[in-house]
Each structure stands twice: as C-alpha cells, then as structure tokens.
N, C-alpha and C positions, 0 to 999 in steps of 0.2 A: 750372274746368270751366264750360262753359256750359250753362244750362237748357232745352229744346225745348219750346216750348208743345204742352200738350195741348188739343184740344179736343175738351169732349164731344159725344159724339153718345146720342140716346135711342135705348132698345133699341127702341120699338114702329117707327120707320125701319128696321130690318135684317129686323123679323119680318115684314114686312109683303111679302116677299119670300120667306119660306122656308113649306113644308108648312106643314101643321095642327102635326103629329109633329114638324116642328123645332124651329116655335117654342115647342113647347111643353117639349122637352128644353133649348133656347137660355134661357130664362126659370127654370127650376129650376136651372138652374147657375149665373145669378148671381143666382141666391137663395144658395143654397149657400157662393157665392165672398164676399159680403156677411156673412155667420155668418162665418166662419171668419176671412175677414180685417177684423173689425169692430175698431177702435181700431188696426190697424195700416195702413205705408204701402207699397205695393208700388215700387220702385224699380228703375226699368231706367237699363243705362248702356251703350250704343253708342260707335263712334265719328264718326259724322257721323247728323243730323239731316235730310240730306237727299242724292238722285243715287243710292242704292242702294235697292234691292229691302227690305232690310231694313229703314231706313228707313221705306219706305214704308208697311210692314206695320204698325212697329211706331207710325206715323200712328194710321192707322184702328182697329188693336184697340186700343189704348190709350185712344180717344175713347169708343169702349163701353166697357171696363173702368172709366173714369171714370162715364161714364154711366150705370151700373152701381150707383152708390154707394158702389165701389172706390179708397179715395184712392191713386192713382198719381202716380209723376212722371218724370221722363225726363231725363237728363246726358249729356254728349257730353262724350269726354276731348278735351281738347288734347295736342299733344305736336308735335315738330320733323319737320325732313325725313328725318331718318336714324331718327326711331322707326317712320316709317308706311314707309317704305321696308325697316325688316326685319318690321313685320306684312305689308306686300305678300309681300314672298320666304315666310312663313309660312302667307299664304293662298293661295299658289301651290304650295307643297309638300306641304301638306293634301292637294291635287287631283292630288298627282303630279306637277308640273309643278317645274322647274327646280333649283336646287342648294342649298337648304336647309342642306348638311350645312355651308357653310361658316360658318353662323353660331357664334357661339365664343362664350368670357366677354366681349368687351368687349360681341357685342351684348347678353348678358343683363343687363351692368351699365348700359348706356344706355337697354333700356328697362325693368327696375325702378327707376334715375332718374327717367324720366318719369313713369314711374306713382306712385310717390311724393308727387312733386309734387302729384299728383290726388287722392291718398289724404286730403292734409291738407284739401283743401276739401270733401271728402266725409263723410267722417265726423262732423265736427259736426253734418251736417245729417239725418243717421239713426239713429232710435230705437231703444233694444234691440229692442224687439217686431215692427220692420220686415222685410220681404224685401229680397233683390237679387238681382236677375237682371244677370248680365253677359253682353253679348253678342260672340261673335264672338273671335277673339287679341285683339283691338288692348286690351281691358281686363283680359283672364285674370289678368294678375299682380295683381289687388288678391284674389283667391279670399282669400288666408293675412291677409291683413291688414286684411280685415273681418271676415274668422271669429274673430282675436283680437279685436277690440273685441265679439265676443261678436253678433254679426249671421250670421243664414241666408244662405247665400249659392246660390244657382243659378247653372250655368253654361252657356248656350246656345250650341251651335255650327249654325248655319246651313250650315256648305260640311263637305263630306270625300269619300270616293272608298272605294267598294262593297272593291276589291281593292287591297291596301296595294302599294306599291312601296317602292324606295330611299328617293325623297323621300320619299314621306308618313311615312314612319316615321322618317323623320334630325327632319322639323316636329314630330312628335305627342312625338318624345324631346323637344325644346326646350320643348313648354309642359309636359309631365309635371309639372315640381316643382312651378308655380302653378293646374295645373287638378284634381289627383288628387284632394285633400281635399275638394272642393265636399259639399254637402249634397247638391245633385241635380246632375245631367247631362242636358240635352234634346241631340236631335238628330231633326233632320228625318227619318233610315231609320237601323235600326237597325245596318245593315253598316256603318256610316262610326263609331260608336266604337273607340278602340282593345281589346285584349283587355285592358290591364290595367286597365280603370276597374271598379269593382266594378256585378256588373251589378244588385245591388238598389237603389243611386239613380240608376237609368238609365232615364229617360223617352225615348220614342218620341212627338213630336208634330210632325208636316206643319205646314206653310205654310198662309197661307190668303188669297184677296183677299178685299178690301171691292167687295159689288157698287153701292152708294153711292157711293161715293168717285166726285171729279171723273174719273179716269180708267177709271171702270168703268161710272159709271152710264150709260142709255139715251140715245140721239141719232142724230137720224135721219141716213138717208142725205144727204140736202140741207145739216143744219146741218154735216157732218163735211166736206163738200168745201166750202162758204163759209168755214170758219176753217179750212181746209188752204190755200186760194186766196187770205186772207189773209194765212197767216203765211208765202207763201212758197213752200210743198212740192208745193202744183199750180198750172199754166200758168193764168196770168190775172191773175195780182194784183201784187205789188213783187217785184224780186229782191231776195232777203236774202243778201248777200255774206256768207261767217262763217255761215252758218245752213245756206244749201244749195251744197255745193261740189258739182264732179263736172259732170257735164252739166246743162244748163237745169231747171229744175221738169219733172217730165212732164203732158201734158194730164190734165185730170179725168176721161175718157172709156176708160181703157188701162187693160190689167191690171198688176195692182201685185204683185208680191211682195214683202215685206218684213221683216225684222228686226230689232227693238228690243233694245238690248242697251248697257251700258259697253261702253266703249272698251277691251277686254280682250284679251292674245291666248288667252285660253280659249272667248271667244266666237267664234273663227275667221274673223271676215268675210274675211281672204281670200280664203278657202276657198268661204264663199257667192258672191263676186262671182268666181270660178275654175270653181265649179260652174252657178252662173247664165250661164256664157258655153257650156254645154254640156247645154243644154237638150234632152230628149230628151220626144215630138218640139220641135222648133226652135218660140217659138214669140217672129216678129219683133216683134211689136209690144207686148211686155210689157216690164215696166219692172221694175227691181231699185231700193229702197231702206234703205241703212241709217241707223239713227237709233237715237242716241244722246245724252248729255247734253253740254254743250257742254265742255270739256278741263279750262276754268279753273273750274268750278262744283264739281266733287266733289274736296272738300280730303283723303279717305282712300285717293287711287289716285294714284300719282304717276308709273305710266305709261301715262296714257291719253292723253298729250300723245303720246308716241311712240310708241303701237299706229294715232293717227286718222294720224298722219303716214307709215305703212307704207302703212296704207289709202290714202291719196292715193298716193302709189309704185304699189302695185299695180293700183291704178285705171288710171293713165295708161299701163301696160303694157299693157290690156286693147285686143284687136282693135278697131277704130273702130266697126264698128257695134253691137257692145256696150256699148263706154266713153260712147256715145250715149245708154244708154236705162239708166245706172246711177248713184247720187246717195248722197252723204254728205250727211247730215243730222246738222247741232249742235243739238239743243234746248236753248236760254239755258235757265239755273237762275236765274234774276234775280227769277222771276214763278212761284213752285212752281205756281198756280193754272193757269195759263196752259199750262206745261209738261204738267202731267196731261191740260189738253184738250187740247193735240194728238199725244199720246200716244196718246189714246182715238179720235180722230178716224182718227189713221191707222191704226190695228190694224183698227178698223171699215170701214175704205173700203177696207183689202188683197183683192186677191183669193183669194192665200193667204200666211198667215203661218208662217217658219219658226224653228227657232232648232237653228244646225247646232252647237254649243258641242259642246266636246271633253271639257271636262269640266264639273259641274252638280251645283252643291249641290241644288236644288231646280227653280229657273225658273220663277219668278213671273210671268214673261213668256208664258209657256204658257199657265199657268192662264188670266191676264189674257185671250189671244186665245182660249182656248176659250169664255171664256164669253159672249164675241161670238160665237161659233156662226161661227167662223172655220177655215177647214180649216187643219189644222198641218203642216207637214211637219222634224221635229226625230230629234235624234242620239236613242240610245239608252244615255243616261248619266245617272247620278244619280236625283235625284228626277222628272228627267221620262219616268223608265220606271213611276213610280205614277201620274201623271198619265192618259196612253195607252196605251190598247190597240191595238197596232199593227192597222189596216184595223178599227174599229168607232169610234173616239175621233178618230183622225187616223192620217198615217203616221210609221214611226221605221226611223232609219237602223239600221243593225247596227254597220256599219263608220262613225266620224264625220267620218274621213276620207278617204271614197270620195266623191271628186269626182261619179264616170261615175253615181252611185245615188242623188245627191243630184239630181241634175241631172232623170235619169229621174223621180223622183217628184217632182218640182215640175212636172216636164211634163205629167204623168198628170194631174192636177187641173185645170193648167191647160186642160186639151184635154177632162174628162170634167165639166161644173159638177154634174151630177147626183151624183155623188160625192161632190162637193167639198161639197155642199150636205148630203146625210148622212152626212160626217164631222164637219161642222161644228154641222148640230144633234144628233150623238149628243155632240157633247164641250161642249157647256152643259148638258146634263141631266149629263152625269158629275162637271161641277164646281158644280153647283148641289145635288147631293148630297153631295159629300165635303171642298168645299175652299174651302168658305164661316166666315165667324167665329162663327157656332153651335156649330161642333165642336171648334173652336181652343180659344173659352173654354171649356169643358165638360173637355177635356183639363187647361189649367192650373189650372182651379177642381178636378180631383183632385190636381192635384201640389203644389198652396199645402196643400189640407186633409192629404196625407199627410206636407208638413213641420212644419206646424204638429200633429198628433199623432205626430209622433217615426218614422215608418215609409215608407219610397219605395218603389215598387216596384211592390206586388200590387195589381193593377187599374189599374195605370198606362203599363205598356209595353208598347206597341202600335199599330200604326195605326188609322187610323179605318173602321169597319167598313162 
C-alpha cells in the first residue's frame, strides 16, 4: 500500500470564512473529536490519492482533521488491471449502469487476492484502539479482516442510486458478504443504502468542499484568464497539443460553458456536446468546454482512455459550426497544484457551468461551481438534487437525458445574465451554509464518539440541517 501525504491545515483558516454560529459549532466539534479520539489513530483507506472527487475531499478534511490534533493517515490500495476493472463494473452497477450480474467466484476470488495482499501491510500498522474508514468498493473486502484483528471498522460509500434496479442490486449482492458487518455505514443520502444494512449503524453524512483549497479559493477575473491563456484553454498563449484537443482554444472575450468531470460515461459529455449543438435560443458565439483529468493520470478508472476517445468520435460528428466552438480539455495530473488552479480558473471564468451526469453519487463539481456564485445548469440525480433547488440555487434537468431541455436551459441563462447572476449568488450562500467542512467534521466527530461508546445511530442519521 502506498502512504498519501497529509497536510495540515489550521482550523482558524476555514473559520475565518464561516458565520459567528459556524465557527463556533466548527471549533467544539473538534474539541469533541480530540476527547474521544485522544491516543487513538483515525485511518482512511481509498483507492487513489489523486483525479477523483473523493480524493480530493479526502485532501482537505483530512488536513483539518490533522490540524485538529486528530492523528490521521491515509493508504491507497494497490491492486492489478483486472481488480480495478471489476471495482469499475461495481461502481457502475451501484449507479445502475451496466451488467454487474456477470461477476462470479472467480472475480470474488481475484479480488479478495488483492485485497489480502493489502491486508498483510496494513495491519501491522494499526493499533487495537485505532479506527478505519474504508472508502468506496475498491477496499470493502478488508471490512472482516480487520474486524478479526479486533479494529472498528467504518465503511463509506460515496456513489449509489436513489431507486434500485437490476444492476444495482446484482453490485450491492456482490459486496453484501464484505460490507454487512461494518461497525458503521456512511453514505452521502440516505436512499442509496441497501434495505438489508441494519439501519442503526447507518450514518447519513454529505460531501463537502474546502473553500481554501487551490481549487476553491478566491482569484480574480484577470488572474483566472492569465493562467487559462497560459496553460492553453484561452486564445493567446502556446497550443498544448494532448491538453486541448477539438477546435483551437477559444478567445478570452466569449461565453463559456463548461463541464468539469472524469472521463466517464455516466458523466454523459456526449450528450452535453449533443445538447450544446441545440441551443435554444442559438446562441453563435458561445463556446462549449470539457475538462477533465488527463486519461493516463487516474490509475482507478480504466476506462477513461475510451470514454475521452468516444468523445473525440462524437466531436468530429458534430455540424461544423459547432465542432468549431467545442474543446476537450486533458488537465495533466503531473502537477496536482497546478491542476486544481486551472480547475478553479475555469469554473470561475464559465459563464455557466453544467454537469449533465446520468447518474451522481453526489457532484462535488457542483458544489465546487456553486460556490463561485456560478449559474449551474445539472441533471436531477443523486446528490445533486440536495445541492439545488431547481430556479432559486441553479437549474435541474428532470429528464438527464433530454437533449431538447438541456439545450433550452443552457440557453436561458445564456440570453437572461440577470438570472444567471441570481442563481449563481443564491447557490454560494446555499453551499457556504450546508456544504462546507464545519458540518462534515461535526457529523464524523458524532459517528467516531458513537463508536467509540458502543452505539451508532441516534443523533447521527441525517442530513445536515
């Protein structure tokens, strides 16, 4: 297993941003979280340390959680092509998506192999009195075999789907024998557990961004188009071949719509660059960008090499004066720093930002352009129907894949900016109350104190109010 570096960050940086009332709920919870977990070490185990949302997350609270006087640390499993290839079919079936039920014993025996492997470096390194959080499939099979070595185990799933289907339920049978036993169960909403988990260790705790972090914090309009027009993404600076495919950079000066997102087909970009050629009203001189992490960078998705290559397919079908004014965008993973700011840069410079995703554990990509005070225009799936209030936060689709009404409301904004401008600052005041890392810790610092006194449950499952 490999180690991720944490670094701390001090809480009086986050407070210095939230209410009177936050900071001062933010500050008795990790007083709280300091009591309860004092001589113990909180252990999170992912499967990549960097290119996913979770990741990301698990960056910035983790650098308060340390900062905190929380001794934390953070693992990322290893494992081959054929084990992250049956967690992808697994995090696809979670969401409904694709044919799960083919998985059989050999793949359960391939990846309890893996996991094993991972088992033996792990355990030495954790104390009876420690926690674990395991995040996501790709590590659920160690649940049983750290609970024998006599270690609390938590298990956090970030993705699932409101109404079960074929697949999600052939996926949730396949992890059943490694995830049933956990101590606790987080999940971002509470309709994505299945019915057999028992529901008193079942925590209810949202996502949250860091609005510190390089990809969140403040920067003006000028610095955001200088390091766009640097790296590439607006007309004036080097072409980056490999970085922006599709038509030329477009000028600084044009509306941008935009979508930040993996290379996924749950993220639908063809669908957004299908919808963006059917702009209602038309509107010529806007420009469509997708952007995403570059293919070879995010070692836990193994087909985002051939969702970016559909994308180029679909692109080059697109009518000419469309395929003109629409751009694939690799952000290199070489330089995480670097990444985040033009991440931030271009959410910040969109004119509006969507995220048309079919299906949506959460969409930290949301929150992220909400709280740029950026108008959204996203599906209504997953976690991003807690995010927005359809017409006061942003807009939401019904249908995720209704080209003709994606189309229509990306147009309305474009054509209406007084809208565009109070949906975009009704939805940073919406995420600067509910979806910031004040309420995140404050959630786990009750779910560490109700398993360190023996009880999950009461006062703990819930959204944040």
């Amino acid at each position: 297993m490999l180690e991720a570096k944490i670094v701390p960050a001090a809480l009086n940086t986050l407070t210095g941003v939230l209410t009177e009332a936050q900071a001062t709920r933010f500050e008795a919870a990790a007083a709280r979280a300091r009591d309860v977990l004092d001589g113990r070490v909180v252990w999170n185990v992912s499967s990549t340390a960097t290119g996913g949302g979770v990741a990301e997350m698990l960056r910035s609270l983790l650098g308060y959680v340390t900062g905190a006087g929380i001794e934390s640390r953070w693992l990322v499993v290893h494992g081959d092509a054929p084990y992250f290839s049956i967690t992808k079919r697994l995090h696809n079936g979670i969401h409904g998506a694709g044919a799960p039920d083919a998985l059989g014993p050999a793949d359960h025996a391939h990846y309890e192999r893996t996991l094993a492997g991972n088992l033996g470096e792990l355990v030495p390194l954790i104390g009876r009195r420690d926690l674990v959080l395991l995040h996501d499939p790709q590590p659920a099979g160690l649940v049983r075999p750290l609970q024998a070595a006599g270690v609390p185990v938590v298990w956090r799933s970030h993705i699932g789907r409101d109404v079960p289907n074929e697949a999600s339920v052939a996926a949730w049978e396949f992890l059943r024998r490694y995830v049933e036993s956990a101590d606790a169960y987080v999940f971002s909403r509470a309709q994505y557990a299945p019915a057999w988990l028992a529901r008193d260790r079942l925590a209810v705790i949202p996502p949250s961004i860091d609005p510190l972090s390089l990809k969140n914090r403040a920067m003006a309009p000028a610095e955001c188009r200088e390091l766009l027009v640097r790296a590439g993404l607006l007309a004036g600076g080097p072409a980056r071949p490999g970085v922006v495919e599709g038509a030329p950079a477009p000028p600084p000066d044009v509306p941008l719509v935009v979508q930040v997102s993996r290379w996924d087909r749950l993220k639908d970009m063809p669908g957004v660059m299908t919808g963006f050629s059917r702009l209602s009203p038309p509107a010529p001189d806007a420009h469509l960008m997708l952007v995403g992490p570059a293919v070879t960078g995010v070692s836990d998705d193994p087909e985002g090499a051939e969702v970016y290559a559909e994308c180029r397919t679909v692109w080059r079908g697109l009518p000419e004066p469309v395929r003109d004014r629409v751009h694939l965008v690799n952000v290199p993973m070489d330089d995480l720093d670097e990444n985040a700011r033009i991440v931030n840069a271009v959410q910040r410079h969109a004119t509006v930002v969507v995220q048309k995703s079919l299906a949506e554990g959460f969409g930290l990509t949301v929150a992220e352009a909400m709280w740029k005070a950026r108008p959204v225009v996203a599906s209504a799936v997953g976690g991003i129907q807690d995010q927005i209030v359809d017409g006061r936060d942003g807009l939401l689709l019904p249908d995720p894949y209704d080209v003709e009404a994606f189309g229509a409301a990306v147009g309305r904004l474009l054509a209406d900016p007084d809208l565009a401008g109070r949906l975009g600052a009704a939805a940073q005041r919406r995420v600067h109350e509910e979806f910031l890392g004040d309420r995140h810790l404050g959630q786990y610092a009750d779910l560490f104190e109700s398993i360190v006194d023996g009880v999950v449950g009461d006062g703990v499952v819930g959204a944040p109010a």
